[in-house]
Steps between C-alpha positions, in 0.01 A plus 500: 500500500171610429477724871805750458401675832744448748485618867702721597575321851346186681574596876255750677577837555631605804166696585293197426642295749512770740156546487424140485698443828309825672180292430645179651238283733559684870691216695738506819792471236339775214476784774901408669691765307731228389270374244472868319694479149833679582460765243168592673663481833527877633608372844779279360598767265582713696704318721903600564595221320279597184717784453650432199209417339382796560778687368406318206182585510551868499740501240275300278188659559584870351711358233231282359242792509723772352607218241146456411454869470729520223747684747844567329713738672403753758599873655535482829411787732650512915428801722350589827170438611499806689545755222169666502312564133508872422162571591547374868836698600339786589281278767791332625656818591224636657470207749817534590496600878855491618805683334633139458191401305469897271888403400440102433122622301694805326765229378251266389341722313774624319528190381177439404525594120664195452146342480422664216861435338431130578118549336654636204813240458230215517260676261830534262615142513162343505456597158751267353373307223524130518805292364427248191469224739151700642629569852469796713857703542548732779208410702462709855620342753476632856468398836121538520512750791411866537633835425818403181359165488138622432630772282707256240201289464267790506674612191475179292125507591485815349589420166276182464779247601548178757734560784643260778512509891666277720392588801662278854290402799597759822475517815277831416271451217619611138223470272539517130420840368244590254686483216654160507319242200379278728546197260873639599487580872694242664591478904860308640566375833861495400677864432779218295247355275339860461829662431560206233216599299544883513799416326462187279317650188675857584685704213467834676455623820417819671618593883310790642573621836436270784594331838632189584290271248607748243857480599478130497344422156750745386824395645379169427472566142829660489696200659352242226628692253802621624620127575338391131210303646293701268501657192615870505161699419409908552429583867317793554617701809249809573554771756904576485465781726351189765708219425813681529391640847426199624788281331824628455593273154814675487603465818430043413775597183766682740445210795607255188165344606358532157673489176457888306353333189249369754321861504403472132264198589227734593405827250371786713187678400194704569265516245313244314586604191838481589506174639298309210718658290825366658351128484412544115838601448674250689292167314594703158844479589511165713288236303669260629464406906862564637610376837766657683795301647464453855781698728533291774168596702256179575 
């Protein structure tokens, strides 16, 4: 064969036809919506019955992109989104007008060093040189929000490096924050697809204080791995004078709720130093992935 050039495909892309059809001859049957190619179709997309496609949909989308990104494992980061940055407590405080609001604004701001713990935990981890195979380990991950969101991406953008946000469509707008790489700013309709791929390319994860979307990412987390539907890996619990206020873990252990070896899922902490240090020393020790046997909670 003297031509050894051989086409990569013989159909047209998707795009192409797309466009094509968008240009077709206006007619009584062109402009019914029936006649639209179904993948261009936004009405019959989003129909009930199109549901599981778009689960699909949303599931394939961010996995294809952080694929392509050379994506390999990633540090996740949960906390509130009304933690004010440092620099703002003071202001919250002061427009406080109510002794309800001075205590609640007071609170808050105690809390609000845990921005810069979350800035410096990203900063830490985001240095992590690549594995052989070129991808990107311990990648910031947050929920794309303000206040501990903004600060763990803050933090990777501080040292030169990519973070992610998966940000979810509200009722009340939640807009990316500044620091999200937009190439990997990504927005869910479906909390179950979003909490999928928090956790999919997860090998560490970080929970700073937070309400109930905190409390449900965490406990969440804690019930895959308790029953062995994921791999054991080092979960980050900052703020033990908070957590224990508002949870009483102990209390889980003494109702027979919750087995005593179940408190050493989660590794308290309150420093970034502390906490990177914990997850270095847990993948020296644990190169292998270990899954815990479930104990009868589904």
């Amino acid at each position: 064969m003297v031509d050894q050039k051989i086409p990569k495909r013989i159909f047209p892309e998707a795009k192409d036809d797309a466009a094509a059809a968008k240009a077709a001859t206006p007619l009584p049957q062109t402009a019914d919506p029936a006649y639209r190619l179904a993948y261009a179709d936004p009405d019959f997309l989003l129909r009930d019955d199109l549901r599981p496609v778009r689960f699909q949909l949303e599931l394939l989308k961010p996995e294809l992109l952080l694929e392509e990104a050379g994506i390999g494992s990633t540090f996740v980061m949960y906390g509130s989104a009304r933690i004010p940055q440092p620099e703002q407590a003071d202001a919250l405080v002061a427009a406080a007008k109510t002794e309800t609001q001075l205590r609640i604004a007071e609170r808050l701001k105690a809390k609000s060093h845990y921005c810069e713990v979350a800035r410096e935990l990203a900063r830490l981890c985001s240095q992590t040189p690549k594995s052989p195979d070129g991808k990107r380990q311990f990648v910031v991950c947050s929920g794309g929000g303000p206040a501990i969101m903004e600060a763990a991406n803050r933090g990777a953008a501080d040292v030169g490096q990519e973070s992610i946000g998966l940000n979810i469509v509200l009722p009340f707008e939640q807009a990316p924050n500044p620091y999200v790489t937009p190439h990997l700013s990504f927005n869910f309709h479906y909390f179950a697809l979003r909490k999928m791929h928090f956790l999919l390319r997860a090998r560490a994860v970080a929970v700073f204080p937070g309400g109930f979307g905190t409390f449900d990412e965490f406990f969440e987390l804690l019930t895959l791995v308790q029953t062995g539907k994921t791999a054991v890996l080092p979960i980050l619990l900052y703020g033990k004078e908070f957590w224990n206020r508002v949870i009483d873990f102990d209390a889980l252990v003494e109702e027979g709720v919750v087995a005593p070896q179940d408190l050493d899922l989660f590794h308290f902490c309150e420093t970034a130093e502390e906490g990177w240090a914990h997850v270095q020393d847990y993948y020296v020790k644990n190169s292998e992935r270990r899954f815990r046997k479930g104990r009868g909670e589904h």
